[in-house]
C-alpha positions as CSV (number, residue, x, y, z in Angstrom):
1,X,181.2,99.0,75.9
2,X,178.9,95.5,76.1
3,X,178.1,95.2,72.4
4,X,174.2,93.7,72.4
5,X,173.8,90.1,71.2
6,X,170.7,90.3,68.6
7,X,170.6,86.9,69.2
8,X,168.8,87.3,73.0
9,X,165.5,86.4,73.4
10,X,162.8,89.3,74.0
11,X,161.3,86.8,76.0
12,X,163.8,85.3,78.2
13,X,162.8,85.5,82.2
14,X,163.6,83.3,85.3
15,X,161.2,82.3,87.8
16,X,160.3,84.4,91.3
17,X,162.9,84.7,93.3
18,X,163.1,83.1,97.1
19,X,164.8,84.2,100.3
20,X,166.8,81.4,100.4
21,X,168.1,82.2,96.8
22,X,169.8,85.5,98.4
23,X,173.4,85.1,99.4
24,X,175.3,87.0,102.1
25,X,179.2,88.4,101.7
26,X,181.1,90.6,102.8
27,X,182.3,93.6,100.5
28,X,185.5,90.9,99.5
29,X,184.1,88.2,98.9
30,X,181.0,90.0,97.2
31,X,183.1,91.9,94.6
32,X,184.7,88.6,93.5
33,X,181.7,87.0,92.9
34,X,179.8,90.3,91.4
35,X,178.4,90.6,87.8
36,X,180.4,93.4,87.8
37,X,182.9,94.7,86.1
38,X,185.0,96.9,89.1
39,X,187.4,98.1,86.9
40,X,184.4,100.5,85.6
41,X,181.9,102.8,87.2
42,X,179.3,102.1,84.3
43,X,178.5,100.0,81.5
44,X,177.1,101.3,77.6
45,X,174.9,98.5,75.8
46,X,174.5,99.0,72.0
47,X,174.4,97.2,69.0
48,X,177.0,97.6,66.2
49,X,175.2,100.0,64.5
50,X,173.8,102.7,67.2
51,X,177.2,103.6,68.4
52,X,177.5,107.1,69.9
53,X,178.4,108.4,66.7
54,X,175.1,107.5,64.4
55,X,172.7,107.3,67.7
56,X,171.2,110.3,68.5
57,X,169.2,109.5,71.3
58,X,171.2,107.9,74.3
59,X,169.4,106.3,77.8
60,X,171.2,107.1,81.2
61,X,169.7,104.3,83.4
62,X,170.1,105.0,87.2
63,X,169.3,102.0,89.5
64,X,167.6,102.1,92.6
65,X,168.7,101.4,96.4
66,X,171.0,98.7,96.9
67,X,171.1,97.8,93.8
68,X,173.9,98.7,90.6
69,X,173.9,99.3,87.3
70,X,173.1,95.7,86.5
71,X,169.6,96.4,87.3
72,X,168.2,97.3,84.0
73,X,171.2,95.8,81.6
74,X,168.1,93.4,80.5
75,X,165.9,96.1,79.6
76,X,168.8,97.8,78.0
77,X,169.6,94.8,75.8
78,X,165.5,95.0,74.3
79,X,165.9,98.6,74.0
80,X,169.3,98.3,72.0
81,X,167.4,96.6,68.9
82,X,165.0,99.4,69.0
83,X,168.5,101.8,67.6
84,X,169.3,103.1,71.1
85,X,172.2,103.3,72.7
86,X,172.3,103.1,76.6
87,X,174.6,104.3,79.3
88,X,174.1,102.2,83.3
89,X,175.9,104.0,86.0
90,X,176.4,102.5,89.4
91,X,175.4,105.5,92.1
92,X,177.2,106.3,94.9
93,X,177.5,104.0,97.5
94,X,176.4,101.4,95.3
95,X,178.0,98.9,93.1
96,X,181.6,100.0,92.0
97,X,181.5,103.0,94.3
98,X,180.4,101.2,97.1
99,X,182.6,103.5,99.6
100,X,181.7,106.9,97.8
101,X,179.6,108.2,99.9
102,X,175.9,108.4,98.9
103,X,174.7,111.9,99.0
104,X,172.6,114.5,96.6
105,X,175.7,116.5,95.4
106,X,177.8,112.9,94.8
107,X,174.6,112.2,92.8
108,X,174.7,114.8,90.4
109,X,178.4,115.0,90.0
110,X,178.8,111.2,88.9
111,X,175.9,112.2,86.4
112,X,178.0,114.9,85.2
113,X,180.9,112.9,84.4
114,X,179.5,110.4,83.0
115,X,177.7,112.8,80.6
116,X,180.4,114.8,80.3
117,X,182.7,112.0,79.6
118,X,180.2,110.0,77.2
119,X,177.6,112.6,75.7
120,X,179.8,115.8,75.0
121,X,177.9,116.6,72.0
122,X,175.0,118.9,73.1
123,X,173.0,117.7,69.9
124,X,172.2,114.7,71.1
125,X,169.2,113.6,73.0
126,X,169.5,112.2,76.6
127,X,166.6,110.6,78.2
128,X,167.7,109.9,81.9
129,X,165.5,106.8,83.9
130,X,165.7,106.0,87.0
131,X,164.0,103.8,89.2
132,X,163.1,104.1,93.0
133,X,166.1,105.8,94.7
134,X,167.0,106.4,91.2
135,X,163.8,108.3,90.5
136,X,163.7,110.5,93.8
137,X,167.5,112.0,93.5
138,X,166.5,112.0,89.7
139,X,164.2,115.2,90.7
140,X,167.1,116.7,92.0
141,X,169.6,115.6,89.4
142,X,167.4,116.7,86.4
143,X,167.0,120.3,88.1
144,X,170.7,120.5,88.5
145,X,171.9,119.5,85.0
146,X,168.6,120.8,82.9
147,X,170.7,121.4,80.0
148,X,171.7,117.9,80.1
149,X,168.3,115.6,79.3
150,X,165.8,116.2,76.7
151,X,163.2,114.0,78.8
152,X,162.7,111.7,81.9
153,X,161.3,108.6,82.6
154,X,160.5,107.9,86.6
155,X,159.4,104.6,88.0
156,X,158.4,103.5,91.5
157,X,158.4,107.3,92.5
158,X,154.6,108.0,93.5
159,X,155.0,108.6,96.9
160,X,156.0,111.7,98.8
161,X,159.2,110.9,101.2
162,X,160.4,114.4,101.0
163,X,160.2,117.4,103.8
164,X,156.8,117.4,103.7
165,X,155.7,113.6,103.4
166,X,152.7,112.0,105.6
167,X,153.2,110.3,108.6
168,X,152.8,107.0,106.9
169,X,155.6,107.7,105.1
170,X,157.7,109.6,107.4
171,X,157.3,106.2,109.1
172,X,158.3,104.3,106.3
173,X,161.3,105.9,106.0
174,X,162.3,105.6,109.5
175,X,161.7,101.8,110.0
176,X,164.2,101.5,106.3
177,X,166.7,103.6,108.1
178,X,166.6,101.0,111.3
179,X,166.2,98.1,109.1
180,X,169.1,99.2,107.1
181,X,171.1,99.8,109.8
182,X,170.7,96.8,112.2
183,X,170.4,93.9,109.7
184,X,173.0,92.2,107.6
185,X,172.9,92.5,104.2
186,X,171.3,89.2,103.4
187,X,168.6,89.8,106.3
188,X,168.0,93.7,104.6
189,X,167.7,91.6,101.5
190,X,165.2,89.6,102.4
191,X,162.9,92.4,103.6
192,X,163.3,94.1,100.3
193,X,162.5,90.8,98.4
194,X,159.8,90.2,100.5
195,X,157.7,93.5,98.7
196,X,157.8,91.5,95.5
197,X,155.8,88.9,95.1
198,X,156.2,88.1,91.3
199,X,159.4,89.8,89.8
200,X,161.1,87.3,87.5
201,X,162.5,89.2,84.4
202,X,166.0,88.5,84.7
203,X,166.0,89.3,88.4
204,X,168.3,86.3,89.8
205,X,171.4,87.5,87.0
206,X,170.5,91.8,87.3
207,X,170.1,92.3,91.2
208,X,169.8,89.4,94.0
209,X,170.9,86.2,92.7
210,X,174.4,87.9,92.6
211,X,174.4,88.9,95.8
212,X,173.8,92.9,96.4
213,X,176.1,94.6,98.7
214,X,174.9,97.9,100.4
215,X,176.0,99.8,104.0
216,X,174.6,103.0,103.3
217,X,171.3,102.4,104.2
218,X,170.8,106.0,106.4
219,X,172.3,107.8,103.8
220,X,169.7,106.5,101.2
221,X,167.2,107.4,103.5
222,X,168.3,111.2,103.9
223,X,168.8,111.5,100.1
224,X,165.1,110.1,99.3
225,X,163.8,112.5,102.5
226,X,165.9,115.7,101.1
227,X,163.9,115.4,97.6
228,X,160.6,117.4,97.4
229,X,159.6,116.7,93.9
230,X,156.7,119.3,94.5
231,X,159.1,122.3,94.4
232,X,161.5,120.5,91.3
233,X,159.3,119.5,89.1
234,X,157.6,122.9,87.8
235,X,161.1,124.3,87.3
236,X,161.6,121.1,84.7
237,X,161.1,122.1,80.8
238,X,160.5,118.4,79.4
239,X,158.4,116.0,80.0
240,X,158.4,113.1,82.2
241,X,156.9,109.8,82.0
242,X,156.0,107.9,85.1
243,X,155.3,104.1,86.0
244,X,154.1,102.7,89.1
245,X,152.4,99.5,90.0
246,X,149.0,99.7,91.6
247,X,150.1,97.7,94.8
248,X,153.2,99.8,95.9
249,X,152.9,103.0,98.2
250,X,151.0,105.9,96.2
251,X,150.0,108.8,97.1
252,X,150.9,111.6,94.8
253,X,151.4,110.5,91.3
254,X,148.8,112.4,90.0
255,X,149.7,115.2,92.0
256,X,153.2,114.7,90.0
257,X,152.0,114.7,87.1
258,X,149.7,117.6,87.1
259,X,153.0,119.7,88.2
260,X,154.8,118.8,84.9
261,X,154.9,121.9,82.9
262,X,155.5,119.6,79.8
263,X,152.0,118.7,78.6
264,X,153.3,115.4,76.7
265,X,154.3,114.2,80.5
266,X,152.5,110.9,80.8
267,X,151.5,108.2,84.1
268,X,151.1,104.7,83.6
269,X,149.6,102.7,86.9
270,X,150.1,98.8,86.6
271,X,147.1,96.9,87.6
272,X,148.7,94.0,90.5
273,X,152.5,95.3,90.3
274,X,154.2,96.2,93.0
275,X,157.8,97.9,94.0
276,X,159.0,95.7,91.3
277,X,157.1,95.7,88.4
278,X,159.3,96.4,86.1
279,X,161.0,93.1,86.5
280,X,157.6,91.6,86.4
281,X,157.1,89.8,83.1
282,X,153.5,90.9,82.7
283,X,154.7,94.1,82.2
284,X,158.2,93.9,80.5
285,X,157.1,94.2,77.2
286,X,154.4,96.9,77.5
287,X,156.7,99.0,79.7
288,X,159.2,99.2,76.8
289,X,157.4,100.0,73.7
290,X,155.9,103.2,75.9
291,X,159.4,104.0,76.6
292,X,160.2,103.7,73.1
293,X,157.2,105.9,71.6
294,X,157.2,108.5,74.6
295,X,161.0,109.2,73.4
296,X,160.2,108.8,69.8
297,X,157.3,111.2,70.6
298,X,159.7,113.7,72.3
């Protein structure tokens, strides 16, 4: 458990990250220098008071590609004083399970455990969020274990990779899958940084200034290419809030949302973000009070 410090600023950001700020190791050297705790495969953030026993309403954050469960720990932190109590996995093939293979069913079943493990009572409330690769295999995750959530929030998820996806995109995924497959990780880095122009909410400490580590690169790119969120989503019973920045690759988040059979399903577009807008401090602090009143509202 990493007990919330009240004392944190709501405020607190670096400034935009740089190429040269990304560091390369290997898988050795990386985990000594890591963030992370290896002796765990995820992290709860809460204050004193919303432990599991008086919080009724617990957030399963699930990070995106190449990244850990340090991604959102910021955003957990502000959502803490709000009474919640939140749960940050690392997913396979990422982070403390770097050599679990990444795949749908690995997915679901470190979910499981972790809810199993963490949220055995079935009366409380479980929002799951996920971000990116997080979002996609969240279609697949929240149609496996629909029992298990009581509501989903989705972000950087408004394109179709799936079966059925455009050529654009079918042509996206292919140049990630060589990228991530003939570059080193600093190199593979350096493309992804270079789709963000303005993240700086706690990016350096949460994702590249501690120097990600990822191999499994083709296997992302299967995972987010098995996903059609077209078929999963009108079999889900709650609702789903979305986020996406106007300057990252859209082109079915309306279409998304008209599928939700939950009517109290919500999409929020913001204006000049891009693949990492929620590390954008224009956005932060808007981004988290909806969060806060579409789960209150649930």
């Amino acid at each position: 458990m990493i007990p919330y410090d009240q004392t944190t600023s709501s405020t607190s950001s670096s400034t935009p990250l740089k190429k040269s700020d990304i560091l390369s190791y290997c898988k050795a050297c990386f985990q000594e220098v890591s963030v992370l705790d290896y002796t765990k495969t995820y992290d709860i953030i809460q204050t004193t008071t919303n432990t599991a026993a008086n919080c009724n309403i617990t957030l399963l954050w699930v990070h995106g590609g190449g990244a850990s469960r340090a991604l959102f720990k910021p955003h957990a932190k502000e959502l803490a004083s709000k009474g919640y109590r939140s749960i940050l996995i690392d997913s396979p093939g990422h982070g403390s399970l770097v050599d679990t293979p990444l795949t749908l069913d690995s997915c679901v079943e470190t979910v499981r455990d972790v809810l199993d493990k963490e949220c055995g009572d079935s009366s409380k409330d479980v929002c799951y969020i996920g971000a990116s690769l997080g979002a996609y295999i969240g279609f697949h995750i929240l149609s496996k274990l629909q029992n298990k959530f009581t509501s989903s929030i989705l972000l950087d998820c408004g394109q179709n990779v799936g079966p059925d996806c455009s050529y654009k995109a079918r042509f996206g995924l292919w140049f990630l899958r060589k990228l991530s497959s003939s570059m080193n990780n600093k190199t593979l880095l350096g493309a992804m940084l270079s789709q963000s122009k303005t993240a700086d909410y706690h990016i350096r400490e949460c994702s590249f200034g501690s120097g990600m580590f990822f191999q499994q690169g083709a296997a992302q790119c299967d995972c987010l290419h098995s996903v059609s969120p077209a078929d999963l989503i009108p079999t889900l019973n709650i609702p789903i809030l979305y986020f996406n920045g106007s300057e990252d690759h859209r082109d079915s988040e309306n279409k998304w949302l008209e599928l939700c059979k939950d009517e109290r399903s919500e999409l929020k577009v913001y204006k000049g973000g891009d693949h990492f807008f929620c590390h954008d401090s224009r956005f932060v602090d808007d981004m988290l009070e909806r969060m806060h009143k579409f789960i209150q509202a649930v």
